[in-house]
C-alpha positions as CSV (number, residue, x, y, z in Angstrom):
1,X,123.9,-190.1,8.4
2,X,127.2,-190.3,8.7
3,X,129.4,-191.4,5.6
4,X,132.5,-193.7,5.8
5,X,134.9,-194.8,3.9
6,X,133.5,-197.9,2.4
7,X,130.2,-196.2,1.5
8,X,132.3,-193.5,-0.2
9,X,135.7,-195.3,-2.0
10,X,134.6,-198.1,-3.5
11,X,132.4,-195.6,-6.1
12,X,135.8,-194.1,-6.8
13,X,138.3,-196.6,-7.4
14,X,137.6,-196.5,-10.9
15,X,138.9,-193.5,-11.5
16,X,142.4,-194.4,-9.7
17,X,145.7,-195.9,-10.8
18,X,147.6,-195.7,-7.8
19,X,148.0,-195.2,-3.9
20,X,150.1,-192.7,-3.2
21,X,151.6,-193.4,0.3
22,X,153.8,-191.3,2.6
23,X,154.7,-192.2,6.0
24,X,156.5,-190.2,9.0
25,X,158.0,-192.8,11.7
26,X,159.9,-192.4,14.5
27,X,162.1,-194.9,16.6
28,X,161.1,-195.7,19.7
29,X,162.6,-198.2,22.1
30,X,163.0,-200.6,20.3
31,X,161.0,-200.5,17.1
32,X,159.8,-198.5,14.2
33,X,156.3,-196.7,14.9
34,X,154.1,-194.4,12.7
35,X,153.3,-190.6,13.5
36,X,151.7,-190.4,10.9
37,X,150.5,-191.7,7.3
38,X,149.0,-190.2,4.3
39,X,147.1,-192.6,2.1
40,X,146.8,-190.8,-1.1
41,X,144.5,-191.8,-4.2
42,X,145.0,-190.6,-7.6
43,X,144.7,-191.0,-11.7
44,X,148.5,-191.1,-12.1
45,X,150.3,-194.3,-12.4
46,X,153.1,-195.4,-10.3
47,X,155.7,-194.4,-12.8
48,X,154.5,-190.3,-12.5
49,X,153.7,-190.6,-8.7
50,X,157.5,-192.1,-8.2
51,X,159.0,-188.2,-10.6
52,X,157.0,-186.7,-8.2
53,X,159.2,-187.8,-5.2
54,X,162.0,-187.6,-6.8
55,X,161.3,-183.7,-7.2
56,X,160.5,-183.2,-4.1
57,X,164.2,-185.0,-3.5
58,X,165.8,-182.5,-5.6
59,X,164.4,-179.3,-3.4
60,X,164.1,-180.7,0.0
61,X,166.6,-182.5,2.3
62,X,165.9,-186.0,2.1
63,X,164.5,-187.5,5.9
64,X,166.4,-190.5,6.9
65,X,167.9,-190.9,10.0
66,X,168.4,-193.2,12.4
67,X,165.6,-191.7,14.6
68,X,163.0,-190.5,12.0
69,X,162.3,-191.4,8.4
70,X,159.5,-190.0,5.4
71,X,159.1,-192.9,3.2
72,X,157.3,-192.2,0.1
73,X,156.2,-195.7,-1.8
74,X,154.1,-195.7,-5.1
75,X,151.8,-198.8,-5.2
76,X,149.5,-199.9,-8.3
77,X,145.8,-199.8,-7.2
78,X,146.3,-203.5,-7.2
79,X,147.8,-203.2,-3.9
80,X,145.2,-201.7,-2.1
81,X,143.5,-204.6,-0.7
82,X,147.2,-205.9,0.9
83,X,148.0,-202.4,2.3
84,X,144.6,-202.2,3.7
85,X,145.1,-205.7,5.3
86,X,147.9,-204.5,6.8
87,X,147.0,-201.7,8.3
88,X,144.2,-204.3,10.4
89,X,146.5,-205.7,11.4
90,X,149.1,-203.4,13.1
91,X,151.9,-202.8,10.8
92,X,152.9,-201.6,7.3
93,X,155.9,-203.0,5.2
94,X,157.5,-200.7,2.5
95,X,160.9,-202.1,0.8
96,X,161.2,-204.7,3.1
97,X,161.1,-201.7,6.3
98,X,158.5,-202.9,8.6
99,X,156.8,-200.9,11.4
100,X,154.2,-200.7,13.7
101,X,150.9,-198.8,13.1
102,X,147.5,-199.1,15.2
103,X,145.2,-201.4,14.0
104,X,142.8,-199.9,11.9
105,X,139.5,-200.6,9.8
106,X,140.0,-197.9,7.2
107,X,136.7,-199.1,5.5
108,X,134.8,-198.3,9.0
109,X,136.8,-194.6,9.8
110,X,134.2,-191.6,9.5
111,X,134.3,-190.0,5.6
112,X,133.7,-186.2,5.0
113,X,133.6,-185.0,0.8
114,X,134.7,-181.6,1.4
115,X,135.6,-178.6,-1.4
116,X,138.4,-177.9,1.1
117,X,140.0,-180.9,3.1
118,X,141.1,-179.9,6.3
119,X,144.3,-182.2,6.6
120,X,145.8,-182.3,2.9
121,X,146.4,-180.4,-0.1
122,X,143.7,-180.7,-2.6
123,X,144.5,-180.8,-6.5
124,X,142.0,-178.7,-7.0
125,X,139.0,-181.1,-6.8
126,X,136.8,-181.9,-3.8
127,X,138.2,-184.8,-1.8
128,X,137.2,-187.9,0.2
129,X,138.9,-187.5,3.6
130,X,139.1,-189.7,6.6
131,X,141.3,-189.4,9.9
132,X,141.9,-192.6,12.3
133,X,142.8,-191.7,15.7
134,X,145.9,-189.7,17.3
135,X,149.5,-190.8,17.1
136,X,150.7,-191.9,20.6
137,X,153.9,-189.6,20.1
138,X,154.6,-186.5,18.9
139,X,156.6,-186.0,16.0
140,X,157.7,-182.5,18.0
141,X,160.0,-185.2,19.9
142,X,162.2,-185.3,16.8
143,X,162.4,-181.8,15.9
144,X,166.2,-181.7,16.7
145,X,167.0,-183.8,14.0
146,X,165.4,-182.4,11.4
147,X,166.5,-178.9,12.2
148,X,170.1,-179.9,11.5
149,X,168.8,-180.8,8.0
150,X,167.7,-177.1,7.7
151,X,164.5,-177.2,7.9
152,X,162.7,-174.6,10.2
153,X,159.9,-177.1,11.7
154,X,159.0,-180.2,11.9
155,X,155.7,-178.7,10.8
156,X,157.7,-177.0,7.7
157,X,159.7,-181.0,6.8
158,X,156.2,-183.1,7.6
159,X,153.8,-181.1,5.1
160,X,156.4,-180.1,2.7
161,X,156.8,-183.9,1.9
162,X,153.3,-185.5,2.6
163,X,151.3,-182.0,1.5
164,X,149.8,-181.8,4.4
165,X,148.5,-179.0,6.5
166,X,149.7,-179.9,9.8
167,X,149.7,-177.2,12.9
168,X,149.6,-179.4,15.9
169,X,152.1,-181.2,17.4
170,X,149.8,-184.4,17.7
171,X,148.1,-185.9,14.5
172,X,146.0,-188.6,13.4
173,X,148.2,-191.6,12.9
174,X,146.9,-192.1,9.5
175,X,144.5,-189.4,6.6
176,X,142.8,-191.1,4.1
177,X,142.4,-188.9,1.1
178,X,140.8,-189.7,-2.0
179,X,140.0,-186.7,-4.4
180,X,136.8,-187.0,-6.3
181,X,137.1,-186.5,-10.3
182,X,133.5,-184.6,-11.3
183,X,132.9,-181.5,-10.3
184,X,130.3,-178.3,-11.3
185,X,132.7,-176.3,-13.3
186,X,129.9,-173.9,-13.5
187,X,126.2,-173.1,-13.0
188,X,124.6,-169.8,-14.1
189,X,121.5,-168.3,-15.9
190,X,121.9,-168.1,-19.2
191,X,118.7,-166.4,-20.1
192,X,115.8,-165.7,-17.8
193,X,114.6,-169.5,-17.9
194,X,118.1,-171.4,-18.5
195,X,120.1,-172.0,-16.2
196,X,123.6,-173.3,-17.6
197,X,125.5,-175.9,-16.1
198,X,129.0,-177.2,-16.9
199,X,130.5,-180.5,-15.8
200,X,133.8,-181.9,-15.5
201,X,134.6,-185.9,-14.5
202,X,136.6,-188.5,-14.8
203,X,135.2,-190.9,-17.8
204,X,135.7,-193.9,-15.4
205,X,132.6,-192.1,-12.8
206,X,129.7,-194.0,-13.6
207,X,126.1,-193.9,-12.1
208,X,126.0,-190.0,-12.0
209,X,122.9,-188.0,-11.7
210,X,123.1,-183.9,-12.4
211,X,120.2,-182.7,-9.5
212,X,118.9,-179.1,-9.9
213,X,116.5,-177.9,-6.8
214,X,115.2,-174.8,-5.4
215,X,115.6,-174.2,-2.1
216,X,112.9,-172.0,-0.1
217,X,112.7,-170.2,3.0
218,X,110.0,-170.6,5.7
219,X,108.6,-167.4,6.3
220,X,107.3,-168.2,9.5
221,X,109.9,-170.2,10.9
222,X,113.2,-168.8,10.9
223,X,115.6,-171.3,9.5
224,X,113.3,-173.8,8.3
225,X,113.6,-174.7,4.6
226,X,111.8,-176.4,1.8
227,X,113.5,-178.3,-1.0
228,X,111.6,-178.9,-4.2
229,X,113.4,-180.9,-7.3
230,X,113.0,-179.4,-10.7
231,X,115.8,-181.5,-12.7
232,X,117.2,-185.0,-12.5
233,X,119.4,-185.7,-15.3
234,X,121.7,-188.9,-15.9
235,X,124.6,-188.4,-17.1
236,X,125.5,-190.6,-20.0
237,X,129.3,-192.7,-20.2
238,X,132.0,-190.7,-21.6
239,X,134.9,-191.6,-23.4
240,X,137.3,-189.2,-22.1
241,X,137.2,-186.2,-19.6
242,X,135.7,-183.1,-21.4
243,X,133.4,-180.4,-20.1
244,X,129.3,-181.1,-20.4
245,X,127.1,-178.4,-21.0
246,X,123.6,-178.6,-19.5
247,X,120.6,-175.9,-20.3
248,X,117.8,-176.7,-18.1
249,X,115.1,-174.6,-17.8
250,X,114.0,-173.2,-14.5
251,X,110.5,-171.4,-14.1
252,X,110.7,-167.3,-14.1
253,X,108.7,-167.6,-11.2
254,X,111.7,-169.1,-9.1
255,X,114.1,-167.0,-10.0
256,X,114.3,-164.8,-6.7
257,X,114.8,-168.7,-4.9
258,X,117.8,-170.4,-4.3
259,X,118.9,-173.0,-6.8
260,X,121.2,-175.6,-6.0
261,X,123.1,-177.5,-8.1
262,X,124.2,-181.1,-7.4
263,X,126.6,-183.8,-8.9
264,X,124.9,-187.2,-7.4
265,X,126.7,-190.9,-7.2
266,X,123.4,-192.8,-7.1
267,X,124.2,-196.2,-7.0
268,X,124.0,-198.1,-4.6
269,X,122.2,-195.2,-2.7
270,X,122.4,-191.3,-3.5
271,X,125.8,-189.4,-2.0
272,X,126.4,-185.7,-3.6
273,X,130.0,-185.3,-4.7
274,X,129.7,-181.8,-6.1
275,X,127.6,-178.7,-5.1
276,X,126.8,-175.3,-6.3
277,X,124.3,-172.7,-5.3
278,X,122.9,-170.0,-7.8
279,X,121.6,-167.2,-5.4
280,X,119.1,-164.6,-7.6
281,X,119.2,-161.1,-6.8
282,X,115.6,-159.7,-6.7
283,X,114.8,-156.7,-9.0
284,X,114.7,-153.3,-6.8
285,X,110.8,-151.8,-6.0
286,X,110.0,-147.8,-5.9
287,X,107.4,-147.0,-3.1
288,X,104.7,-149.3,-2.4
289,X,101.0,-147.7,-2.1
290,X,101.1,-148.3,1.2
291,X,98.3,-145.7,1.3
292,X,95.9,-147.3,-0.1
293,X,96.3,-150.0,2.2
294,X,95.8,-147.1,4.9
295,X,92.2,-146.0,3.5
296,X,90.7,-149.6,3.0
297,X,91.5,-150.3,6.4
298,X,89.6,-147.1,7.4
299,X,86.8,-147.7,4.9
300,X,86.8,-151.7,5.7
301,X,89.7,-152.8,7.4
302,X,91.5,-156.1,5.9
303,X,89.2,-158.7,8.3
304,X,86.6,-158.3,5.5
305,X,88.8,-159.7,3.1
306,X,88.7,-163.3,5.1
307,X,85.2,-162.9,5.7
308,X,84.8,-163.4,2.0
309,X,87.5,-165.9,1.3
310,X,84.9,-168.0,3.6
311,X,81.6,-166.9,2.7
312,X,79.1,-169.3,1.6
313,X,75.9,-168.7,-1.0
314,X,75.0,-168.2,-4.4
315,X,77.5,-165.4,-5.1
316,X,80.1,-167.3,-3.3
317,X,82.5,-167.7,-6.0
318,X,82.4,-163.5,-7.3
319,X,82.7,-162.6,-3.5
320,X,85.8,-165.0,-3.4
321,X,87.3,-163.1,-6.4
322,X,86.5,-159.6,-5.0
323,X,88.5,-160.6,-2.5
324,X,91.5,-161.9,-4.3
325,X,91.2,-159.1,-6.4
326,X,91.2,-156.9,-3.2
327,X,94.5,-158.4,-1.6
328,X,96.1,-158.3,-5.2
329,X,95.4,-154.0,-5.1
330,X,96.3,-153.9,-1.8
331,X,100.0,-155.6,-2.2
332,X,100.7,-152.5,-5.1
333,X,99.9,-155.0,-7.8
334,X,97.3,-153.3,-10.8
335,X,94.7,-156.2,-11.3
336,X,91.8,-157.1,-13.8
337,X,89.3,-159.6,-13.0
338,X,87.9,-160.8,-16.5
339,X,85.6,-163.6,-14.8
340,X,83.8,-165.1,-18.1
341,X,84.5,-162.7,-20.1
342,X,87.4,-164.5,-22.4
343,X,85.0,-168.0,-22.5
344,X,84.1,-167.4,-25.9
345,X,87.6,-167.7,-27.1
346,X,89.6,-170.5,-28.1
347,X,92.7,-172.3,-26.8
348,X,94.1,-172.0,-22.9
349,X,93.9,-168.2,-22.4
350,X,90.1,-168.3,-22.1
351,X,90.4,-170.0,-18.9
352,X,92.1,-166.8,-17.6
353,X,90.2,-165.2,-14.8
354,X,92.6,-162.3,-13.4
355,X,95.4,-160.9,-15.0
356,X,97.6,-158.1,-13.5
357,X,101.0,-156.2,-13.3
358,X,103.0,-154.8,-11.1
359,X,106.0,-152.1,-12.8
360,X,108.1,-152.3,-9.6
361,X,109.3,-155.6,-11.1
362,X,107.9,-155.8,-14.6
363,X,105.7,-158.5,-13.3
364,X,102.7,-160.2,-15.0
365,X,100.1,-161.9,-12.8
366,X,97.8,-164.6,-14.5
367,X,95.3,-166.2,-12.2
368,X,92.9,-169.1,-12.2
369,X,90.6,-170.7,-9.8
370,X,90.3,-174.3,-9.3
371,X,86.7,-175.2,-8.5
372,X,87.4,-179.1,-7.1
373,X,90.5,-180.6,-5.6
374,X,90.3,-182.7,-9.6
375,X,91.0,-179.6,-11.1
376,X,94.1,-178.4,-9.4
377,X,96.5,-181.1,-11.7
378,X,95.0,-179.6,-14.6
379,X,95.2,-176.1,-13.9
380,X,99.3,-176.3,-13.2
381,X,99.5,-177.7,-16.5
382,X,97.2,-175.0,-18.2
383,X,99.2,-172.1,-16.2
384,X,102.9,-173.7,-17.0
385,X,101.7,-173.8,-20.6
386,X,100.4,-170.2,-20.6
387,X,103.2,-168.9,-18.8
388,X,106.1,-170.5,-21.3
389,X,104.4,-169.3,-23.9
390,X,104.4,-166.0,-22.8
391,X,107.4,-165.5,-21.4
392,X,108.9,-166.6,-25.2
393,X,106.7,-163.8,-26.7
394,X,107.4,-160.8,-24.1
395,X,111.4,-161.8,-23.8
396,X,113.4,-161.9,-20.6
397,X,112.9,-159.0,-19.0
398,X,109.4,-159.8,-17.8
399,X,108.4,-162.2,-15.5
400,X,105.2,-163.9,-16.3
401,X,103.7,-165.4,-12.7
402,X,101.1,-167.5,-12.5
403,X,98.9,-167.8,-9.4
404,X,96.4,-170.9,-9.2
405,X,93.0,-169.9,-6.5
406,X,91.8,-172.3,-4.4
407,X,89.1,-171.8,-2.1
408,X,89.7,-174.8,0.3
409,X,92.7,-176.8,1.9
410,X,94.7,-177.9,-1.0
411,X,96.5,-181.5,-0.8
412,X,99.9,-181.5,0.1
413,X,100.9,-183.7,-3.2
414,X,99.4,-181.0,-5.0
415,X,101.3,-178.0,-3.6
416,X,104.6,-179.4,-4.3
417,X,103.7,-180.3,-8.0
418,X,102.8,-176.8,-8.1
419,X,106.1,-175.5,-6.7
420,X,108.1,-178.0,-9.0
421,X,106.5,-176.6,-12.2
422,X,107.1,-172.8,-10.8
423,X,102.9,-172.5,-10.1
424,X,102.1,-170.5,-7.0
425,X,99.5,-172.4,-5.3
426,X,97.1,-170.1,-3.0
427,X,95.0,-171.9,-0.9
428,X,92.8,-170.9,1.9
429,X,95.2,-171.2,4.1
430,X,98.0,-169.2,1.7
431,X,95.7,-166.6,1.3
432,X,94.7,-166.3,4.9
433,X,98.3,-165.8,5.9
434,X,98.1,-163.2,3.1
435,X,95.9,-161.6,4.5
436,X,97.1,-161.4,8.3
437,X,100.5,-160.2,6.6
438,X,98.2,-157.2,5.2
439,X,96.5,-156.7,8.4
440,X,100.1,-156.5,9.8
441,X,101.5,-153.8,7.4
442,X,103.7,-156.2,6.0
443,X,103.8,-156.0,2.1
444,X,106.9,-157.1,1.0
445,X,106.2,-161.0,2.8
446,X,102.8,-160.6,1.6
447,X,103.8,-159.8,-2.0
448,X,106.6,-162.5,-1.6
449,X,103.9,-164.8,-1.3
450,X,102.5,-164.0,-4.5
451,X,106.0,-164.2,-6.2
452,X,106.7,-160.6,-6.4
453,X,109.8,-159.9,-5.3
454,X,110.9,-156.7,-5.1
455,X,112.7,-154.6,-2.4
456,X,112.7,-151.4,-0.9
457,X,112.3,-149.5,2.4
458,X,108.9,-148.9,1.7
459,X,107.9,-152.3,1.8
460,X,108.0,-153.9,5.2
């Protein structure tokens, strides 16, 4: 959806003092016309705004003649509503010096938050920017006069005093900029399941959510992506603008995804004022046994694999482990299935079925089966706890994945609590796909899938 100006500004104000406006008009015929008008937001009051001109005064030629003029005017945020007003309806006064503009509904014109405005200079923080339509004239047609002042371009006078980035001899008659005080300072892992987030903002920014998400790729679809949110915090009021730390803790398991980071106004409705995306380098693999995968095929080929995923009977439930167990060896991962054999001992690790390892990434694999669709809730939670725990004993430098069995169609609600709580969810239909990666040669998708991530050129 398109954002504009009055969805965008009015979340803002708070944080302003002043308007900072600067105007380039021109004489034609018989009256004063904009070219073009920078209406400027900021913290400062009028009083540092108005030193600020009068530097620019002291460096640069001053514009006034009686064909062109820069007018720079310092208004209290007071004012905004009358300038506004104004500008509906056709014409701005400054110091008693009327002149035309076009009508415009500044509230309605088409908003862009951007890291890098295209049209002003920033301060350094992202900014809310709007354009109205183009000037009627070109400000080229009064070139000769301000090359007598010594300046080389109009280009060089025009964004020297309204720090713009103009290159075209036709502008927007009027750029709306309003710079946005909170931003990500930064956002990095501090250990192997904390990611670190600083904040800066304004202490007037109220309503302010901090979003972390992880962003994954469709294998199958090039260009498709899945967004799962692990984090909403709010951010409390603040007295004054000072950096926020946040540690949150992201499952090991998600590492090798992309998190983004984002600084959320959410009232009246969510708009993202800040982003930042934490891109994790996967751990490098040695070669794969790809030739093992070449002698089961010739003693049973991979199709035998599905055939058991499937098969119904008294033994169903070993044959559907043998082959788990079976596509687990075959994707260079070194597995144990324990079954019942931990059922005598206390506390969530006797509900362990398979555990495994794969050295390529100093990976450990636990694995449970859900037996009923009832189950699958409680088995995240039992895995998520396992895992944690784990991963506090054996230290950062080994991932601890766990991978939750399910021998049917799992509900969608279900796979995306998994993925929120860093639980990799194989379902028949996971596994299948597992499966015809194997068939296919390709490892490295197929271990993706079971969040190993390693690479190499002997994984295809």
């Amino acid at each position: 959806m398109q954002l504009k100006v009055g969805d965008v500004l009015p979340r803002l104000l708070p944080c302003y003092r002043s308007v900072d406006l600067r105007c380039a008009v021109g004489f034609q015929v018989d009256s004063w016309l904009n070219l073009h008008t920078v209406i400027r937001f900021t913290h400062q009051n009028t009083s540092e705004v108005k030193r600020l001109y009068a530097n620019l005064a002291r460096t640069l030629p001053v514009v006034e003649t009686t064909r062109f003029k820069i007018i720079c005017k310092a208004f209290p945020l007071s004012k905004w509503n009358i300038i506004k007003e104004q500008i509906s309806l056709g014409y701005l006064t400054l110091d008693d010096f009327k002149f035309k503009i076009s009508s415009t509904d500044v509230d309605a014109l088409p908003c862009l938050i951007a890291k890098n405005p295209l049209h002003v200079i920033s301060e350094g923080w992202n900014v809310a920017e709007a354009v109205s339509k183009y000037a009627t004239v070109s400000f080229e047609k009064y070139e000769s006069e301000l090359l007598k002042m010594g300046y080389q371009t109009t280009y060089n006078a025009l964004n020297s005093w309204l720090h713009t980035k103009l290159t075209t001899p036709i502008a927007s008659e009027i750029v709306m900029a309003a710079p946005v005080y909170a931003k990500i300072l930064r956002s990095d892992y501090r250990t192997e399941r904390t990611l670190r987030v600083i904040v800066e903002r304004s202490a007037s920014l109220g309503n302010l959510n901090l979003l972390v998400e992880v962003v994954r790729q469709n294998s199958e679809q090039e260009g498709l992506q899945e967004t799962i949110q692990l984090h909403s915090t709010i951010l409390r009021s603040a007295k004054k603008r000072e950096a926020e730390v946040f540690d949150l803790r992201v499952p090991t398991s998600l590492r090798a995804d992309q998190i983004k980071v984002s600084l959320v106004s959410s009232q009246p409705t969510p708009l993202t004022l800040d982003w930042s995306d934490v891109v994790v380098q996967s751990k490098q693999a040695s070669p794969s046994t790809r030739t093992l995968l070449a002698l089961f095929n010739r003693l049973r080929d991979v199709g035998h694999i599905q055939d058991y995923l499937v098969k119904e009977g008294v033994v169903r439930v070993d044959a559907f482990y043998n082959a788990v167990t079976w596509m687990l060896s075959l994707c260079s991962l070194c597995v144990i299935y324990l079954g019942d054999t931990l059922r005598k001992r206390r506390g969530y690790m006797r509900h362990i079925e398979i555990i495994g390892s794969d050295q390529l990434s100093n990976t450990l694999i636990l694995g449970v089966g859900a037996r009923s669709e009832a189950q699958i809730d409680k088995c995240i939670n039992m895995l998520e706890k396992i895992r944690d725990s784990l991963s506090d004993d054996l230290g950062s430098e080994t991932q601890v994945t766990p991978l939750l069995f399910f021998r049917h169609i799992a509900p969608e609600a279900s796979k995306k609590i998994a993925a929120s709580r860093g639980v990799i969810l194989l379902d028949s239909l996971e596994l299948n796909k597992i499966a015809d990666l194997l068939k296919s040669d390709n490892i490295r998708e197929a271990r993706r899938r079971l969040g190993v991530y390693t690479a190499s050129r002997s994984l295809t």
